[in-house]
N, C-alpha and C positions, 0 to 999 in steps of 0.2 A: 267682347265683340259678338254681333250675331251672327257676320260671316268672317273665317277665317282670311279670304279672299274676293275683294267687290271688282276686281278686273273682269270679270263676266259679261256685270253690267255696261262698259263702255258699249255705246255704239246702237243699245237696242231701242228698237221703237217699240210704242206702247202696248201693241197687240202681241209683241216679244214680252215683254216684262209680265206680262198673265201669269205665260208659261212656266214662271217660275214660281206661283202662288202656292204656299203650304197650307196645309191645313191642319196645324200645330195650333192650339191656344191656350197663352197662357194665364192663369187663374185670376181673377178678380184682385185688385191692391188691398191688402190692411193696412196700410199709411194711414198714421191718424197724423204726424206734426208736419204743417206745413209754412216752411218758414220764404222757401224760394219758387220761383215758377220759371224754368229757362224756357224759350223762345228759341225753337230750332226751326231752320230752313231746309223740308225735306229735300231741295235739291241738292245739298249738302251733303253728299256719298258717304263720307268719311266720320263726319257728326250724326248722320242719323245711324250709321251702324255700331254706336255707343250707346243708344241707348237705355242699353242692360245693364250700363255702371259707371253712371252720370253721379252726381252726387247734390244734385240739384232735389228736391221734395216732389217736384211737379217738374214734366216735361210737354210742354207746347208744339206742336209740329202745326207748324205757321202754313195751312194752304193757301191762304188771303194775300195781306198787304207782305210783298217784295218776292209775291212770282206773279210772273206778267200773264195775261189771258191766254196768251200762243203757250205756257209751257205748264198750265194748271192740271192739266188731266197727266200729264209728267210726272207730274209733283202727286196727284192723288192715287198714283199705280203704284210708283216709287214708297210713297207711303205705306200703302197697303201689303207690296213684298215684304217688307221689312218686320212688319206687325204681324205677319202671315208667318214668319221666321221668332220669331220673338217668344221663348219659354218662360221667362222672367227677369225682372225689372226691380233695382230697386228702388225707382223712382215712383209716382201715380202720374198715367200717361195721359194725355188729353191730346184730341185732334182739333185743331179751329178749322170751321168750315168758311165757306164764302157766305154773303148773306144771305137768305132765303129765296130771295127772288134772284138771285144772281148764283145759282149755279146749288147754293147749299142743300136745298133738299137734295137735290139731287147725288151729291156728296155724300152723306149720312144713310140715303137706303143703298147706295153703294157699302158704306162703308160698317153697316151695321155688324156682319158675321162676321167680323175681324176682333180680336180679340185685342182693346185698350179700355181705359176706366171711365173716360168721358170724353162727351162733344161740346166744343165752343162756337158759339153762334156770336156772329157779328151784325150790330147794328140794327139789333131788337127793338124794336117799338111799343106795342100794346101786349095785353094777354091773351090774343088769338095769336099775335106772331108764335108766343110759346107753348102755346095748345097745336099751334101745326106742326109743330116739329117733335112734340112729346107724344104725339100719334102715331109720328113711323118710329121714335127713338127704340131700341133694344133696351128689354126694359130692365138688363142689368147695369146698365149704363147711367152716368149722373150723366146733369146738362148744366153746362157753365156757358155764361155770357161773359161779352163783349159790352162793359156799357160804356155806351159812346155815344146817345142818342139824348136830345132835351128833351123826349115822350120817356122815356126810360129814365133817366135821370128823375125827370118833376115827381116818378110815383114808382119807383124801385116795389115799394110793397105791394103794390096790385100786379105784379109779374111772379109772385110767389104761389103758381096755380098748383106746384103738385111738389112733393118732399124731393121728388128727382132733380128738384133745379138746388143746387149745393153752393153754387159758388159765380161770384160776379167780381170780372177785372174792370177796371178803370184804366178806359183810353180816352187819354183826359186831351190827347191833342184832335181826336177825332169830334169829345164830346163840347171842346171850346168853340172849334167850328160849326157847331151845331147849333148854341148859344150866339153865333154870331161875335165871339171872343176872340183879340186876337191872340196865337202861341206866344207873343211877345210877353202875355202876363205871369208864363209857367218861368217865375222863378221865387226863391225860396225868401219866407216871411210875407208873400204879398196876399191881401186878409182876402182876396176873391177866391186864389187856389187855395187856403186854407179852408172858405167854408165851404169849396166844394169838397175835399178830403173828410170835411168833419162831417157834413150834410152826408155822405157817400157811406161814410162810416158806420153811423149811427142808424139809419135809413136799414142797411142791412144786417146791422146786428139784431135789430129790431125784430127780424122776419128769419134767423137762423140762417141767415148766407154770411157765408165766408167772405168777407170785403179784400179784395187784391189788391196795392196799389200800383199805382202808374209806371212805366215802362221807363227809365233815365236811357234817352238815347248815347250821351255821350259818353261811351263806354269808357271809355282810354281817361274820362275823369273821375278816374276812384275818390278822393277827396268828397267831390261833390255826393257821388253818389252815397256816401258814408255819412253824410251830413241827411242826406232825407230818410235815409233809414234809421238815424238815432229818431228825427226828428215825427215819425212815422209810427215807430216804437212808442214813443210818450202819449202822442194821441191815440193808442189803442189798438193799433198796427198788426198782424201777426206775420203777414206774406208782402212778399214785394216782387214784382215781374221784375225779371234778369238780360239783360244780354250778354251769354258768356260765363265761363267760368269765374272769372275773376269777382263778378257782381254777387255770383252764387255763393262764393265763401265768404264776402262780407254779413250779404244778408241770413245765411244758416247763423252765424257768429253773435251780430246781432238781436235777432229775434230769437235766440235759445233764450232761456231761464237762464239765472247765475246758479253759480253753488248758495251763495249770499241769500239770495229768494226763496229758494228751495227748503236751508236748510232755519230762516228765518216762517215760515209758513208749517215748519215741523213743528218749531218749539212751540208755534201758539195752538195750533191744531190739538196740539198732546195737554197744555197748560189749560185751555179754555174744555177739553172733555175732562179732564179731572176734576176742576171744579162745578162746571154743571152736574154732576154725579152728588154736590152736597148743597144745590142749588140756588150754585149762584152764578149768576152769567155776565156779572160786570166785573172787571177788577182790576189793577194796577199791577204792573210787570216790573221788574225793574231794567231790564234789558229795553222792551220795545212799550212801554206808556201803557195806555188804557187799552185793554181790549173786552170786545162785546159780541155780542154773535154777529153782526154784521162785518168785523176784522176775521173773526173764526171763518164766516161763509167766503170770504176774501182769501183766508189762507187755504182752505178748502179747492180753492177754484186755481190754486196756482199750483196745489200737487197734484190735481185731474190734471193740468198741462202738463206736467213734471213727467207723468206715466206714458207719455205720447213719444218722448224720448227713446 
């Protein structure tokens, strides 16, 4: 916890909550595996003063959607105490801002000399949206979007203006209504939400962002939401947005490596440098069939993940 005691905070108004601003910061994240992204509501006294030992990969502090306009500068003080108090984390912390024209700049050159990993920006458009805001960003800071936008969507690669933009979630209920789609078509096997997840996918693997997927609102349906995470995992998946613990030990669970992969990606890794040493690069296994340097550069790429661990 960050504070032993948040009964303090009852009661104060925002020009009260300043006065409690530290100037502690703690160090930049090394987090390299990310398998979950939980979604905290910093009004949420009690969950944002866990931040320190969440066991989620990624921690979201939601300023946007589900705090109302009357309680958003609440929410971005609240926020900033907490970050202001904050030595480390084992999570990689991200703040979502409002969109750009609605409050976010404003948000981010507040919120720059506080010490977390990245900003998320809602409801990007073009590549000036992300050159205004990579202008005031803190340039230790990564910038992760919000994509929910059919200008953003139709060209995800022309939004890749500088190395600081890392990583892009899929708000796929913001970006249907975008599309003019109704949320009636977000359910599982239906080919429209598959080619936007595969579109979404590939789009930014293409361009070295990290692709998020979409948010499973009904929380209290484990089941289901177990079902898009296998089903998310096969098509190439690494990270899934959370609400809640419960979602977050599914998807850490799922999206880890097995022992099976790991220890299947050893044998060829070690079998395929052996023989290339007397130059030969094809050959038959008896365990796992043919391998060639395209299976070796495959096992290769599954113990770089394995190290992230």
């Amino acid at each position: 916890m960050i504070f032993e005691d948040i009964s303090f905070l009852e009661g104060l108004k925002n020009e009260e909550i300043i006065r409690h601003f530290s100037t502690k910061r703690k160090s930049r994240s090394d987090k390299k595996l990310f398998r979950s992204n939980m979604m905290l509501n910093p009004l949420k006294l009690k969950h944002l003063n866990r931040i320190d030992d969440l066991p989620a990969d990624m921690i979201t502090l939601n300023l946007e959607d589900g705090i109302s306009k009357e309680r958003k500068k609440e929410a971005l003080y609240k926020t900033a105490l907490f970050l202001s108090h904050l030595k480390s984390s084992k999570s990689f912390i991200i703040v979502r801002v409002n969109p750009i024209d609605e409050g976010g700049i404003e948000e981010i050159e507040f919120l720059n000399d506080f010490s977390f990993d990245a900003i998320r920006v809602s409801k990007v458009k073009t590549p000036k949206d992300m050159e205004r805001v990579l202008k005031i960003l803190d340039k230790d800071k990564e910038f992760h979007i919000s994509l929910e936008t059919k200008e953003a969507f139709g060209d995800i690669k022309s939004l890749k203006t500088d190395k600081r933009f890392t990583t892009a979630n899929l708000g796929i209920l913001d970006l249907l209504n975008s599309l003019n789609l109704p949320q009636s078509l977000l359910y599982f096997d239906n080919p429209t939400i598959d080619y936007i997840l595969s579109k979404f996918l590939i789009d930014c693997k293409s361009s070295d962002i990290l692709p998020i997927s979409f948010m499973y609102q009904d929380y209290k349906n484990i089941d289901e939401f177990t079902k898009w995470c296998e089903k998310e995992k096969k098509m190439g998946f690494e990270c899934k947005a959370c609400l809640g613990p419960a979602q977050v030990e599914i998807a850490n669970r799922i999206f880890s490596l097995t022992d099976t992969q790991i220890e299947r990606a050893e044998h060829i890794v070690k079998l395929f440098e052996t023989n290339s040493k007397r130059g030969i690069n094809g050959f038959m296994d008896e365990r796992y069939g043919f391998i060639d340097e395209p299976i070796y550069k495959d096992a290769l790429l599954i113990l770089k993940n394995a190290l992230k661990l």
